[in-house]
N, C-alpha and C positions, 0 to 999 in steps of 0.2 A: 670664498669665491662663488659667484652665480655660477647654477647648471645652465648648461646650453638649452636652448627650447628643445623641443621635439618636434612641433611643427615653428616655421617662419617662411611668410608669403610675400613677397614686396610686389605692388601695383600688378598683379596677375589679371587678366583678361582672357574671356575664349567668348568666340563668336558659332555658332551652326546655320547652313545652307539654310534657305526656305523649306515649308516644307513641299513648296508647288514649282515650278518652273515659272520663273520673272518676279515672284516674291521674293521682297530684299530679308537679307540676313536676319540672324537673332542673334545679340547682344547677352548673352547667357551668364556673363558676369567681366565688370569692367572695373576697375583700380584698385584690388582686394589686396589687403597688406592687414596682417594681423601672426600674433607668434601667441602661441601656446606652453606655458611651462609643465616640467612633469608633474603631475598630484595635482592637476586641474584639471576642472573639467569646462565644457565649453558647450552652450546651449545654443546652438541654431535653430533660428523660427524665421519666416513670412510666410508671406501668401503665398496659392498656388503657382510653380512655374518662376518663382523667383531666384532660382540659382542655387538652389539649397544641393541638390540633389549631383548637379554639375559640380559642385566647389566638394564636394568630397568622393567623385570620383577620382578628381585633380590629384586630391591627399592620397587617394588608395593607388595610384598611377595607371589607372585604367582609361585618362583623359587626358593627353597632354595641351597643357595651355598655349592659347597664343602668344602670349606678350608674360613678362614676368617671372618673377624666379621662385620656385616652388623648392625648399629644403623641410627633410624628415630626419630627424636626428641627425643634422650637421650636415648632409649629404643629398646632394641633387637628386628628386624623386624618381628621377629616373636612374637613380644607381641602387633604388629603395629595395632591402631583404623585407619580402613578401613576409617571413616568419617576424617579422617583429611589428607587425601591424596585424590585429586584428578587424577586420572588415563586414560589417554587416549590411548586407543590403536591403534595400524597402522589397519584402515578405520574404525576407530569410535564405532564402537560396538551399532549401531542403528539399532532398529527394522524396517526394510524398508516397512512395512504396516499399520504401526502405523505414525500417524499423529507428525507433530512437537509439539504442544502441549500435545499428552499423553506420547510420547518419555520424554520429557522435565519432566513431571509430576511424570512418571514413576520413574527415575531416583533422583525426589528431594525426594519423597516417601523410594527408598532405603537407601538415607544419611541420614534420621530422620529428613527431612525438608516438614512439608506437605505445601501444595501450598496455600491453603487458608488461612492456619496463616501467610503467607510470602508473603503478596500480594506484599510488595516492592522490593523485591528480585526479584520474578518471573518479575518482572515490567521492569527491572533493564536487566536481560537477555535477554528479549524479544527485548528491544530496543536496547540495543549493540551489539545483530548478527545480528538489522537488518529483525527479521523474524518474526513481529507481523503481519504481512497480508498473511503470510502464515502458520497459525495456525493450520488449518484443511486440508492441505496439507499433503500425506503421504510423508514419509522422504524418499522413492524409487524416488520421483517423484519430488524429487531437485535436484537443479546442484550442480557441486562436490564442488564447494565455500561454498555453504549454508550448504550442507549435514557436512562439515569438520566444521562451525561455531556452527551448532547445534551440534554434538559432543565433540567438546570444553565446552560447554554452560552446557552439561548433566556432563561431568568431573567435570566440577566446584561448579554445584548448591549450594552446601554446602558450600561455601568461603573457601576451605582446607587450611593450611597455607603450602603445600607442594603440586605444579601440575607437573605431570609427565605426559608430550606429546610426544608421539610418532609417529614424520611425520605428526605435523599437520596442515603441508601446500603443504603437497603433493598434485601434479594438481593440484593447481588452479594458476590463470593467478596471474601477477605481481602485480594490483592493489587490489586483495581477498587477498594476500599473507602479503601484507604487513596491513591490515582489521585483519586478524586472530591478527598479535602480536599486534596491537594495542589492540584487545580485549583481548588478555592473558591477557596483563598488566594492561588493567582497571576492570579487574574480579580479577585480583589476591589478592590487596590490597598492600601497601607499607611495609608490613614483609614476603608476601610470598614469597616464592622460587619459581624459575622454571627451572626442565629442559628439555632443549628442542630437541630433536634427529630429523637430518634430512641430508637429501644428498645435501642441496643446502646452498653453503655458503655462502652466500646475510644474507640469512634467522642467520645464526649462529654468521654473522659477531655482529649483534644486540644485542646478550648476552656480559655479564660482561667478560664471560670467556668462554674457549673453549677449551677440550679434544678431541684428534682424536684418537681412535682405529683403530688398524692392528692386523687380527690372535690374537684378545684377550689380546694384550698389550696396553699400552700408549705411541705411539710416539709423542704427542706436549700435553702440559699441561700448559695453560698461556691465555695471551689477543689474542682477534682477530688479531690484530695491528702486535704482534709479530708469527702468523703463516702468515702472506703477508710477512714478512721477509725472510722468507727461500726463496725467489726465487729472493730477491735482488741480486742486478748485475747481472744478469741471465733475465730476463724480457724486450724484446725489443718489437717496433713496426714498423713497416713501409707503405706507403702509399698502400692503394689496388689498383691494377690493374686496370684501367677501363674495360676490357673483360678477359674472365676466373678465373673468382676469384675464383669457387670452384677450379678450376686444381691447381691453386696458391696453395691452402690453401692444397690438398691431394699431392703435393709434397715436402712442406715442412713438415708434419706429417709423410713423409715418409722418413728423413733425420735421419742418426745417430745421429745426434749431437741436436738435436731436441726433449724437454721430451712434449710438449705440444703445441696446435696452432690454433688460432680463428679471428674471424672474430669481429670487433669492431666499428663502427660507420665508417669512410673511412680508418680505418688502420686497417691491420695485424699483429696480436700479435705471439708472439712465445717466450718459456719457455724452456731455454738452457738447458744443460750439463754442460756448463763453462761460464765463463764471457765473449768469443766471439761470437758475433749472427754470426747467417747463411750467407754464401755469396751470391752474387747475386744482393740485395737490399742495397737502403739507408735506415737501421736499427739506429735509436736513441735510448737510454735505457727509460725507461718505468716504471710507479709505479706499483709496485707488486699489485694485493689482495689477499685475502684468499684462492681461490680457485686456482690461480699459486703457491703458498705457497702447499696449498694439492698436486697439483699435483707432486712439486718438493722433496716432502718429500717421499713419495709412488713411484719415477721412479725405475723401477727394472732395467733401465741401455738398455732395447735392444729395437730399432727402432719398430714404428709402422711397420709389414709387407704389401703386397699390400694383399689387400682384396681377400678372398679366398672364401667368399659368393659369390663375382661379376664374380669374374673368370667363376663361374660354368652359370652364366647366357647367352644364347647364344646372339653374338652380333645383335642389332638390328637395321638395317638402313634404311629398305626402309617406304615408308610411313610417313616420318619426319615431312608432311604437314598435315596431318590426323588429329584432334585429337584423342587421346585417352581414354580421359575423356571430359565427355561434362553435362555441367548443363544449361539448358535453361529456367529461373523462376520459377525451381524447390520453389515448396511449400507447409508448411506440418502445418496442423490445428489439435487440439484436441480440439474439442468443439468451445468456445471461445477464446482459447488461440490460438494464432498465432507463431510455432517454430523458423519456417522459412519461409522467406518473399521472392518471385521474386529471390531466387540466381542463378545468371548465371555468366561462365566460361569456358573457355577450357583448359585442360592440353594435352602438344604435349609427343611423346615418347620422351624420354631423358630429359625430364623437369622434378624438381623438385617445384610443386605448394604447396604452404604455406596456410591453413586457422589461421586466427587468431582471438580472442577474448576471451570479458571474459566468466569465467562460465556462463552456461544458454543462450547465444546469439546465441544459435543455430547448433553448428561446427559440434558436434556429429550426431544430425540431419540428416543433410547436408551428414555426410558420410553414415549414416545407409540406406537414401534413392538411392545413387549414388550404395552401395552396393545391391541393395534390400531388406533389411533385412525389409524397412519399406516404404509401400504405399505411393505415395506423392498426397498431395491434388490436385496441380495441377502443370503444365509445364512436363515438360519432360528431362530425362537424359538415358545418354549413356554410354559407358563403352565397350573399344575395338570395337566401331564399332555395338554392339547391343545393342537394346533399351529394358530398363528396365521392363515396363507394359507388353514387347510381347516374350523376350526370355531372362529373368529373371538368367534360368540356365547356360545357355550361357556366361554371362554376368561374373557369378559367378565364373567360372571355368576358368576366364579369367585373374581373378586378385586373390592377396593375403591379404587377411588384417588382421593386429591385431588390436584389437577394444581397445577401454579407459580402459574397467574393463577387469582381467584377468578372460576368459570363457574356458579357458582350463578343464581337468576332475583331480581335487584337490585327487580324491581318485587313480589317476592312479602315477604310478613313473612317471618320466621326459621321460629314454627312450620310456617307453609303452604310453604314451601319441603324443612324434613324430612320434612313428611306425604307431600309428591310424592315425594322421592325413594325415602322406605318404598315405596311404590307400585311406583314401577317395578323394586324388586328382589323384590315378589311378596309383601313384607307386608301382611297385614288385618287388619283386626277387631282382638281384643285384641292380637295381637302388633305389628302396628301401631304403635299407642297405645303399650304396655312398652316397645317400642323407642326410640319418640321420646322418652318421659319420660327412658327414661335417659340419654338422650344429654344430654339439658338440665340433668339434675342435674348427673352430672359434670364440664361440662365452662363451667359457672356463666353456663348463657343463657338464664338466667328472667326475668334483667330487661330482656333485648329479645327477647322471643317477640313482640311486637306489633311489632317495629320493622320498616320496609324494609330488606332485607339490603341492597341496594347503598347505602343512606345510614350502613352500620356504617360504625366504626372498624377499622382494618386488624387489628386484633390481633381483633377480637370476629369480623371474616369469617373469619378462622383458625379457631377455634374450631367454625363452624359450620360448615367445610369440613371440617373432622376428624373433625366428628359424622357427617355426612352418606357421609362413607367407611365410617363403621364399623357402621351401621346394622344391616345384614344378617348382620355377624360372619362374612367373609370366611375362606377359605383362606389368602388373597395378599392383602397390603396396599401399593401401592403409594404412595409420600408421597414427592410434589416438594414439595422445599422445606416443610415442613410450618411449621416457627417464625418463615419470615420476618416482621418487622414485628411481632410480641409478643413481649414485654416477659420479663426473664429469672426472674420468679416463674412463669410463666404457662410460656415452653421447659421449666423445669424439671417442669413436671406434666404437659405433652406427652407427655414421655419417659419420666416415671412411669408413663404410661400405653402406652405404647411398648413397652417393656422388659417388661413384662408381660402383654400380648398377645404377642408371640414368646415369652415361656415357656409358654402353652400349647399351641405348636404351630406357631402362624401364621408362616409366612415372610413378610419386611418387606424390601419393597425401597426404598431409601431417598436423596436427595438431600437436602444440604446445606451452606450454608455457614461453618455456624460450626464450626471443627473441635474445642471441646470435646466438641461434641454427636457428632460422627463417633468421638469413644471410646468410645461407645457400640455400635459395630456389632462381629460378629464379625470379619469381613472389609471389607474396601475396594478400589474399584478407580479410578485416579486416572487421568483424560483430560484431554487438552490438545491442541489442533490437532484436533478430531475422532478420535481416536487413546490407544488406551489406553498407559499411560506406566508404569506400576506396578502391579502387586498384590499384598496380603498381607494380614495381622495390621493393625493401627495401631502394634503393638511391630516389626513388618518394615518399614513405611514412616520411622518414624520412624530406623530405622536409617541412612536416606542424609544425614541430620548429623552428619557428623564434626567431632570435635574438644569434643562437647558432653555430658556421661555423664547427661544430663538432658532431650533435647530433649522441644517439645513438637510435635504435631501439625501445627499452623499452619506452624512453623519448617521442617517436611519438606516440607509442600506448596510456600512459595516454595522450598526449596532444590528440591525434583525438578522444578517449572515453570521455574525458571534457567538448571538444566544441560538443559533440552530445547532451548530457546531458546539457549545455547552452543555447542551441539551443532549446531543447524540454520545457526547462523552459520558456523562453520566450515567445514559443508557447502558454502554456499553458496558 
């Protein structure tokens, strides 16, 4: 005999108010029917603001639907025991002053699991995030790997036979990412369900099955296997250029004929309109994945245009020998703990510099000191030509940055939050205004100018953290983590717009995790233990896989984080 689902939805809809007085409704999700069996798991993906986020508060009974009938384990959501769901919300729901331990404690105490009678359980967490030496650590003062493990960890205490995560592998680096599902799955138990919401489709290829929302509907409902289909015959590659590979990669995204276009270990991929590739290149056809599948199912049909961000930046040429950015052994202590170790660098104008590693190795560090925001123990860094210790503001007013976490002001709307920031870097009056407009067209935030920026979606705060860096059309661009949590139509015009502001001039300094997106830089510099571990090319980094005449990016980061960790063992 079949088990009953654990989730079954028939033709569910929910609608919310404007967010301005006379602006009609939002449609937040409309005809949704789909069941869930136990020991499955279930990958939700789209784009920003597409329902993702609605359709499992629905599940977690925090949102009751308009229209439709929502059951969790046989039984109307609204008669749902909170202990047999485990809930995670987008950025964890941790108290950031509370230690991992009372966090952890906290939360088994909610589910009717006290900690003392579960010595095994609590036993059991501790050691599969990972976080038993860091007990008495406040959860502010973990990296986003750990902070998103112990979030998981609080979600589950209770073995729910139903976890709903949301984004919970957002930032973190490729080797935390693929740590978190391995820990889903050995926390879940062989009946649970899971499912799992997220912008990256690596992460959703993993599930049994995969649903994409658009605007509140179901367009692909099936296996991962068969959303890399939708861009069959349509998916080519070809060799990359040995010089200009961004200019390569920004004029073919700028071709009609052209729905998407990346950078892949030595070849250049690109995601047609038709079964003909681009002219110009020796193009071979190519295996599809998930996320050419997304993007070809989502093309609304009209060319990337040329960047209207970069436009406004004025061109920048002289000085090309200078740097821009400059780190010279910068290094940053807390106590005993050592951030960052000796990191030095130079980024020139028109360069885009790449840091990479995993959580906690430092990156953010590295930018908070290079921006000021944070003392450094010792060396010294620059920024346009002024040094950081001695003209700080200077320095500041020099460059743009969006930081890892969104510090925008969450009670202000989208407009009144860019108008302040025009402000404080010295715009008025008409420029002002031109500024803020343009940031809205580009980077498509018109239809929440009226919203509270803290009640966005992760992917729409991105956007308007992007804006708000770029305002003033900077020398220095500073961007931690810039793509995390949006969606890979939305990375890909990031970067559009990225790649193009450094060709006229602006040096970009850059953190990120997703190493397709790190092909993009001219150089890289790779940390791990606080401590720089590599630098080059991305074709120099990639060089530490042997045996592979093809590696990709990703493939070199675990292989140079293994042999450090090899190497430290040995030591040891």
């Amino acid at each position: 005999m079949a088990e009953e689902p654990l989730l079954r939805l028939v033709d569910v809809a929910k609608r919310f108010k404007g967010a301005r007085r006379g602006a009609p409704p939002v449609q937040a999700l409309d005809g949704i029917s789909l069941t869930l069996d136990p020991g499955r798991s279930l990958g939700l993906v789209g784009p920003d603001a597409g329902g993702k986020t609605t359709l499992m508060r629905i599940l977690a009974g925090l949102v009751e639907a308009d229209r439709g009938s929502v059951e969790v384990m046989g039984r109307p959501v609204a008669e749902l025991d909170r202990n047999q769901v485990g809930y995670m919300p987008q950025g964890g729901a941790l108290y950031g002053e509370l230690t991992v331990r009372q966090n952890l404690e906290l939360y088994a105490r909610l589910r009717g699991v006290e900690p003392e009678d579960n010595p095994d359980r609590m036993a059991t967490l501790y050691r599969a995030t990972g976080l038993a030496d860091f007990r008495d650590r406040p959860a502010n003062r973990l990296s986003g790997g750990m902070r998103q493990k112990l979030a998981l960890a609080c979600a589950v205490v209770a073995a729910p036979p139903l976890m709903l995560l949301d984004e919970p592998s957002v930032g973190v680096d490729p080797v935390s990412r693929r740590e978190i599902w391995d820990l889903a799955q050995e926390l879940a138990g062989p009946h649970s369900a899971i499912v799992w919401t997220t912008s990256i489709l690596d992460d959703a290829s993993r599930c049994d099955d995969l649903i994409l929302l658009h605007q509140g509907r179901i367009l692909y409902e099936g296996a991962p296997s068969g959303l890399a289909k939708v861009a069959a015959d349509r998916t080519f590659a070809a060799p990359l250029p040995s010089e200009g590979r961004r200019e390569a990669l920004q004029d073919l995204l700028e071709r009609a004929e052209v729905v998407s276009a990346s950078m892949s270990g030595r070849s250049l991929r690109a995601i047609c309109r038709s079964a003909s590739p681009p002219p110009g290149r020796t193009w071979l056809p190519a295996e599809p994945n998930a996320e050419d599948g997304f993007s070809a199912l989502l093309d609304d049909g009209r060319p990337l245009p040329p960047s209207v961000l970069a436009e406004a930046f004025p061109p920048r040429t002289a000085d090309r020998d200078r740097p821009a950015i400059a780190a010279l052994q910068l290094t940053k202590r807390y106590g005993a703990f050592t951030a960052a170790q000796d990191i030095t660098f130079t980024v020139f104008p028109g360069e885009i510099f790449g840091l990479l590693g995993p959580n906690g190795a430092g990156k953010s560090t590295t930018f908070r000191m290079l921006c000021g925001l944070v003392t450094p123990s010792g060396g010294l860094g620059t920024v346009a030509g002024r040094e950081l210790t001695r003209a700080a503001v200077g320095a500041r007013a020099a460059l743009g940055y969006m930081p890892q976490k969104f510090s925008l002001y969450g009670d202000l709307s989208v407009i009144a939050n860019l108008r302040f920031v025009a402000g404080t870097y010295g715009l008025k009056g008409a420029g002002a205004r031109a500024a803020v407009d343009r940031v809205v067209a580009a980077l498509d935030l018109e239809p929440f100018t009226a919203h509270m920026a803290g009640l966005l979606p992760l992917g729409i705060k991105q956007r308007l953290a992007l804006g708000a860096a770029v305002l003033h059309t900077p020398p220095v661009l500073f961007l931690d983590e810039p793509t995390s949590g949006v969606d890979p139509l939305v990375r890909r015009e990031f970067w559009h717009h990225i790649n193009a502001i450094a060709a006229r001039g602006t040096a970009v300094l850059v953190t990120t995790h997703f190493m397709d997106e790190a092909e993009n830089c001219d150089r890289l510099l790779l940390i791990n233990r606080s401590q720089a571990i590599a630098s080059g090319t991305p074709d120099d980094l990639k060089r530490a896989v042997l045996g592979n005449p093809d590696p990709t990016l990703e493939q070199a980061f675990v292989t140079l984080i293994e042999a450090q960790a090899r190497s430290e063992s040995a030591a040891a």
